[in-house]
N, C-alpha and C positions, 0 to 999 in steps of 0.2 A: 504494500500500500504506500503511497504517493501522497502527503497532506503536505499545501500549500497555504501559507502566512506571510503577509506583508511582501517582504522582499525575502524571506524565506521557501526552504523546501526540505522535508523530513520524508528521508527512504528508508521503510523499517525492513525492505528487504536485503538493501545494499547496507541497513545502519548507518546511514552517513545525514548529515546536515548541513544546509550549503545554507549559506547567504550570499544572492547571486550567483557567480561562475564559483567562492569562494569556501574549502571544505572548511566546514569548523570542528575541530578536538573535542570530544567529548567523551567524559568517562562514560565505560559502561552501561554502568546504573543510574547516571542519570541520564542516557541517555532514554533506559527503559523508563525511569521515571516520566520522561516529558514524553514518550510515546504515547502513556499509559491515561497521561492526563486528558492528551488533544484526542485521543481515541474514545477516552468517556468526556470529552467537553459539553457534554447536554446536560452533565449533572454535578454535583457539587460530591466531591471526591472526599472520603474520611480517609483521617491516619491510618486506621483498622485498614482499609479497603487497598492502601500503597503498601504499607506493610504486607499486606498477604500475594497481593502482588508482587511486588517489588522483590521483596525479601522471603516469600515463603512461608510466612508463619514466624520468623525467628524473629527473636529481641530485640527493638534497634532504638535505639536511644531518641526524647526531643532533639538534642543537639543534632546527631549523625542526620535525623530527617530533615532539617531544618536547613543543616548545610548542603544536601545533596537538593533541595528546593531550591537556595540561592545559587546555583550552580549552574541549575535549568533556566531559571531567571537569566544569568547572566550570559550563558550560551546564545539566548534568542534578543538581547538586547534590551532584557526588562530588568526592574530591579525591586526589592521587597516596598520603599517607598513609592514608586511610580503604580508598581502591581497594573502595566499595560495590558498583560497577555495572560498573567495568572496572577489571582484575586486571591485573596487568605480570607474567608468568613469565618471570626472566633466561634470558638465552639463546636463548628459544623466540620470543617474543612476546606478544601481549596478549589479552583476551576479554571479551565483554561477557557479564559472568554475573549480572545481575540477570531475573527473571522478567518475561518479554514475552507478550503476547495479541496477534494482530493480525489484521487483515480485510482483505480485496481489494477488499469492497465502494466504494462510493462516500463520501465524506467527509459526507453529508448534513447539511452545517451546517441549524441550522433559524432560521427568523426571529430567535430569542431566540439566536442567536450558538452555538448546542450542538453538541458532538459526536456523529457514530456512536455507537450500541451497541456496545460489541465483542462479538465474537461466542463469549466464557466468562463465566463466573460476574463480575459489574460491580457494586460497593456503595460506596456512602458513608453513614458516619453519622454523624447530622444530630447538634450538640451536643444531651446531652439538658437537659432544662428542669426548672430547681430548684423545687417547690413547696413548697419547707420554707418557711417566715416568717423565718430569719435567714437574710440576704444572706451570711453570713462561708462557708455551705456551697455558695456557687457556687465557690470553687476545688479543693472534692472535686467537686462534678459535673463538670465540667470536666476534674480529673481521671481518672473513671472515664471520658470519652467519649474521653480521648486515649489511655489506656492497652488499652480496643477496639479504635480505631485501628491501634495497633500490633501489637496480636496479631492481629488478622484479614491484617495485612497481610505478613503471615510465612510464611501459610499457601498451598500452591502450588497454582497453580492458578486465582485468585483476585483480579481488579484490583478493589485500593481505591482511592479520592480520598483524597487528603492530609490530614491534620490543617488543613492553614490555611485550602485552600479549603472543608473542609467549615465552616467557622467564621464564617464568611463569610455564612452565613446564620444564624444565632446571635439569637434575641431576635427572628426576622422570622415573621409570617405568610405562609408558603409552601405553595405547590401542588406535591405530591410529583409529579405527573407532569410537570410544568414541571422541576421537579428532572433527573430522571433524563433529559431532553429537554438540558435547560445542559449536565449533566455527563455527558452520553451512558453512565446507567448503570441497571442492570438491576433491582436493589433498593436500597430505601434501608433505615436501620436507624433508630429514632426511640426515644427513651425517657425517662421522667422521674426523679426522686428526689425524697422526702420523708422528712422527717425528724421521729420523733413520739418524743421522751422519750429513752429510750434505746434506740432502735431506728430501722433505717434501711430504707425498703421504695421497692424498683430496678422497672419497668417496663419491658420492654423489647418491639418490635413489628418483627418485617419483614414491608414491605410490596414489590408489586410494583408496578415504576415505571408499568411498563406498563398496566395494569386498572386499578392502585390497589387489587388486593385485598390480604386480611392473609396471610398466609400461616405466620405461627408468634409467640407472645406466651410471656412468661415474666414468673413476677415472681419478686422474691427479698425473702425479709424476713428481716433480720441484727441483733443485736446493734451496736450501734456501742462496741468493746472498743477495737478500732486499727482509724483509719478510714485508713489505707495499707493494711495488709496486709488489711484488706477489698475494700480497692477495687484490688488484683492478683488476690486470690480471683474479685471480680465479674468482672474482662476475664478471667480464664483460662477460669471454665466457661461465658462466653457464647460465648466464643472456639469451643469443644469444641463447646457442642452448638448453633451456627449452622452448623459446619462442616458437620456432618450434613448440616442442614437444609439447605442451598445443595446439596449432592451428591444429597441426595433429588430437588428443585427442576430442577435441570440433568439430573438421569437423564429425569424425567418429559418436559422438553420434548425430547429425544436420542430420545424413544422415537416421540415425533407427528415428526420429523424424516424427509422421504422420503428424504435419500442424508444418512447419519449420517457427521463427518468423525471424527477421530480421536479429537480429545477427548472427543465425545460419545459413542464408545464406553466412552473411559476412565468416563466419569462411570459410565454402566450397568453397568462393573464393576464399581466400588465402590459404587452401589447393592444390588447380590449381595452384597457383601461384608457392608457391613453387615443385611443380613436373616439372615444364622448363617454361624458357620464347617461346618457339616454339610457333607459330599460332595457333595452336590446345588446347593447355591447354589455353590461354592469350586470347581464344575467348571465352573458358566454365569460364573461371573466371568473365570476364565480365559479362556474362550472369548470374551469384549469384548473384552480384554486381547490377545489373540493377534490377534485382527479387526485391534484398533486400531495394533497393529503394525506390520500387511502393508496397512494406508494409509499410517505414518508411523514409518518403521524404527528415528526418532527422536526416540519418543515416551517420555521419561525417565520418567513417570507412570506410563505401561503399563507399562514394565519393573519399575518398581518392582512396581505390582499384579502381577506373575505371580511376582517374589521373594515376594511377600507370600503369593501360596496356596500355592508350594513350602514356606515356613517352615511355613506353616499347621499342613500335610498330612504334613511331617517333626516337627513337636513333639507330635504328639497321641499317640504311642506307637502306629501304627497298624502294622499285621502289612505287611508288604509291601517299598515300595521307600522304607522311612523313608531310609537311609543318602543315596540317590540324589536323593531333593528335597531337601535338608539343602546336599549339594554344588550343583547346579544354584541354587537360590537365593546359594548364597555368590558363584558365580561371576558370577550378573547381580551381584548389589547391588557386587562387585567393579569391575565394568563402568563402573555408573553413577556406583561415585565417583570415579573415575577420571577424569572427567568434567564432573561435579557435585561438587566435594566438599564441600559443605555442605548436602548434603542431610539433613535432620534424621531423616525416617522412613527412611532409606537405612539410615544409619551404625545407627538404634534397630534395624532389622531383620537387619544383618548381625552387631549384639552380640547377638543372640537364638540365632541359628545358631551362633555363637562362645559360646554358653552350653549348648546342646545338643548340641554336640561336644568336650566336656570341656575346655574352654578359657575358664572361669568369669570369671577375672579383665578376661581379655581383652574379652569381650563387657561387662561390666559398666562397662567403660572405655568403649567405643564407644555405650551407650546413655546413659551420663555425657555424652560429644561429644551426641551425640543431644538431650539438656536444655538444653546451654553454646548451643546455635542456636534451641532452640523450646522454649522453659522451661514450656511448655504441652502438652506432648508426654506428658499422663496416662501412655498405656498402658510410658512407658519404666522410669515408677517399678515398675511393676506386674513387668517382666521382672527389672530390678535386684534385686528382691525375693525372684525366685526366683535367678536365679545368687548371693546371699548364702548360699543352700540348698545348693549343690554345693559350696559354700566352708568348708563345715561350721558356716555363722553362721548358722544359720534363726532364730536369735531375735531376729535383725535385721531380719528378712523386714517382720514385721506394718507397721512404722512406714512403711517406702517402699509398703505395698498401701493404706494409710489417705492417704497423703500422692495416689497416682493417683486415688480416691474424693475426694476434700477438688478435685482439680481439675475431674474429673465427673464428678460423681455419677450420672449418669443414660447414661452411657456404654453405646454397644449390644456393647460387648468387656466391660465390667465381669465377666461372667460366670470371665475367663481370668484374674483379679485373686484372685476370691475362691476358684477352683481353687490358685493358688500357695499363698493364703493355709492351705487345707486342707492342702498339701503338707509346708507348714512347722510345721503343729503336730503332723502325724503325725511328720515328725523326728523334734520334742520331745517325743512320746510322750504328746501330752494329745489323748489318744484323742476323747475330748468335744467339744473345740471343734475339732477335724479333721472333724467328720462333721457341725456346723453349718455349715463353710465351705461342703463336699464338697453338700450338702443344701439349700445357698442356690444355688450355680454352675445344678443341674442345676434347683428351680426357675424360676431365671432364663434359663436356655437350655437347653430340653425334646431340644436336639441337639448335646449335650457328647460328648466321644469316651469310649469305652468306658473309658479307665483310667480317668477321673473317678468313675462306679461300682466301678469294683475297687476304688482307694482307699479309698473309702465303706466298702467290704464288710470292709477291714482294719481301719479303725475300730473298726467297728461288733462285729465278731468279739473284738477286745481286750477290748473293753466289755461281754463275754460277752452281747451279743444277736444269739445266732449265724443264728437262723431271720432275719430282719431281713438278717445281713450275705448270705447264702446268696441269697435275694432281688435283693439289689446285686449278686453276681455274676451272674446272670442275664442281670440289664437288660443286663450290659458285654460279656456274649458274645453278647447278640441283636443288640450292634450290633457286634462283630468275633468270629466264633467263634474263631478264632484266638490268638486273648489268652491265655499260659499263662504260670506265675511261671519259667520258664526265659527268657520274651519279654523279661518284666519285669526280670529282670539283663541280660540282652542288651542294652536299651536305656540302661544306665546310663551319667548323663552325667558322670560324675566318677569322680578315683581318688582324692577325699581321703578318708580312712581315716574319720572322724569320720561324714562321710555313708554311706559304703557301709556300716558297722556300722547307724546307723539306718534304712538299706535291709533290711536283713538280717530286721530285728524286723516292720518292714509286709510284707515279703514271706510272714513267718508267719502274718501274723495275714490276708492272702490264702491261705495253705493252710486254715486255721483253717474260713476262709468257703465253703471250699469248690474255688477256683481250681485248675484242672490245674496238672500240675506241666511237663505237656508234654516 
């Protein structure tokens, strides 16, 4: 067996552990030790349980286990204070919670000394190449390629190579399939920087290691105001929308796959996911998601996607059993962090739910946690946004929906950003720019849930263009006839007085447009 971490790789058939091209020395027993750990990592490992492993049943001192722990620690680059990759719970035991890939296949060293492919989404990228004329801007390129690095390497689901080994090739004319062949990885990411005046234009390309074909390019061309806070902007929204692109990437091959394993279902549900939240895709997603389950009962991923179509399907205001996936979602993401707790989309999806069942603060806390682990995590500003809306602060709203857009702009959820955003100027009562928001959401995704139109229609009814709002309701009962402004109190996610008064006023201006009263 093949388990890949970080910029790591552990062969328990060959015994050996590389970081990158590089073997690391490791005794024996602790080598079994940290076998022993990442091979139970789904659960929280006792003394008793290494002991009998490890050692057989015989005697072995706190001390002696303690030291052969900090040895594994220090083999994989962690350390008892950091505890990156293995955690200590007093009392309980230990765990290895860092993110692992792995394969049963064969270790296929190749001539040129390489690793396997692992068998998920495999990237390094390559430093990018400064074409500016002054030398002084290779420590912002440099910059932006490590600060990539990092945020792709946060992202689950997903083994990077390291900053040093990818460095390594740095100033060299290389063959990107020799690449992904050394570092047994699936895509590379390549990109340049030039610098013309006061303006700074990013290149960036993923290729397949494999073909060598392109598979997705971006460029960016910025201001150079703060070339820091530019070059976090650059790693946050290439971060955002690679992530896509790999999830697109990994669906596509899951799908020419004859026996799809678990992950490769996960991908094809998040491939649904992201083509719309509508009924239709949010039910073929689940449907991956439950597949990928009843292959791998312990697939953290899937459980999350299927928290993720409950929240979906409980926040769209829909007629039905909102109340019932609101709770079932709360209880998996409950599950999984329980488990994981540092799951960044866990903690953002369970503050959603905790925003959706009148419990503002609380959710806005846990998609806060949700930022503090993946400071790239767009869509958490976008919900923060709106639980400031139940809190009776919508004028707070705007700044965290522009600050989710500022990380991707090109986001395929953007549309549920500029929906809060509508939400919170109907609050405020600026009829006008609620029905731009409301009017951008539904261009941008042709399959918004029905309030998204109602909303519209109360706008639009204020702004005494009543034939217009009448119209809007329409659209929102062709897609839930059911919707009536009785629904619309019913579903109210707050009892702060400040919002349910501005509830009061869009609720009229839905009678206005026409909306049953049901």
């Amino acid at each position: 067996m093949r388990y890949f971490f970080e910029d790591f790789s552990f062969d328990t058939a060959r015994r050996e552990l590389r970081r990158g091209t590089d073997v690391i020395a490791v005794a024996p027993k602790v080598f079994d030790l940290l076998g022993y750990l990442i091979g139970n990592r789904d659960r929280v490992v006792s003394k008793d349980d290494l002991i009998s492993a490890i050692w057989q049943g015989r005697v072995v001192s706190d001390v002696a286990l303690t030291t052969r722990l900090n040895a594994a620690r220090k083999a994989i680059g962690d350390s008892g204070d950091e505890q990156r990759l293995i955690r200590t719970f007093p009392r309980k035991g230990v765990r290895f919670i860092g993110t692992v890939h792995e394969t049963a296949g064969p270790a296929g060293a190749t001539a040129a000394g390489g690793f396997a492919i692992p068998d998920k989404p495999s990237l390094v990228v390559l430093p990018f190449t400064n074409l500016s004329s002054d030398p002084e801007q290779e420590y912002f390129v440099d910059g932006v390629t490590e600060s990539l690095t990092t945020d792709l390497s946060r992202m689950v689901g997903i083994f990077v190579i390291g900053r040093n080994t990818a460095f390594t090739y740095k100033g060299k004319h290389v063959d990107l399939k020799q690449i992904g062949r050394e570092l047994g990885v699936r895509y590379v990411l390549e990109g340049s920087v030039q610098r013309s005046g006061s303006r700074m234009r990013i290149n960036v390309q993923l290729i397949d290691a494999e073909s060598g074909n392109h598979l997705w390019a971006e460029r960016f061309d910025k201001p150079i105001a703060d070339l820091f806070d530019m070059q976090d902007e650059i790693g946050a929204r290439l971060a955002n929308q690679l992530g896509t692109e790999l999830v697109t990437a990994e669906a596509r091959r899951a799908a020419r796959a004859p026996h799809p394993d678990s992950m490769d279902l996960y991908f094809q549900g998040m491939a649904s996911v992201h083509r719309g939240s509508d009924p239709a895709n949010l039910s073929q997603a689940r449907q991956f998601f439950e597949q990928a389950l009843g292959l791998d009962a312990g697939n953290v991923e899937a459980m999350v996607g299927t928290a993720f179509v409950d929240a979906m399907r409980g926040t769209s205001m829909q007629t039905g059993d909102r109340a019932a996936r609101l709770q079932a979602a709360e209880k998996s993401l409950t599950e999984v962090l329980a488990h994981v707790p540092n799951h960044a989309m866990a903690h953002c999806l369970l503050g959603v739910v905790q925003i959706f069942t009148k419990r503002a603060a609380q959710g806005i806390a846990e998609c806060e946690r949700a930022l503090a682990l993946d400071r790239n995590l767009a869509t958490a500003y976008g919900w923060i946004g709106l639980g400031k809306c139940y809190l009776g602060r919508a004028e707070e709203t705007e700044a965290y929906i522009m600050q989710a857009f500022r990380l991707s702009p090109r986001d395929n959820r953007a549309f549920t950003w500029t929906t809060n955003a509508g939400v919170a100027q109907s609050y405020l009562a600026a009829d006008e720019a609620a029905a731009y928001w409301f009017k951008r959401s539904i261009e941008t995704n042709r399959n918004v849930a029905a309030f998204v139109h109602v909303y519209l229609a109360a706008a639009l009814a204020h702004l005494g263009r009543i034939e217009e709002a009448r119209a809007s309701v329409q659209a929102g009962l062709a897609i839930d006839p059911n919707f009536t402004i009785s629904h619309f109190h019913a579903c109210a996610p707050t009892d702060n007085s400040t919002c349910l008064a501005q509830r009061a006023r869009i609720a009229e201006g839905m009678r206005k447009a026409g909306l049953p009263n049901g």
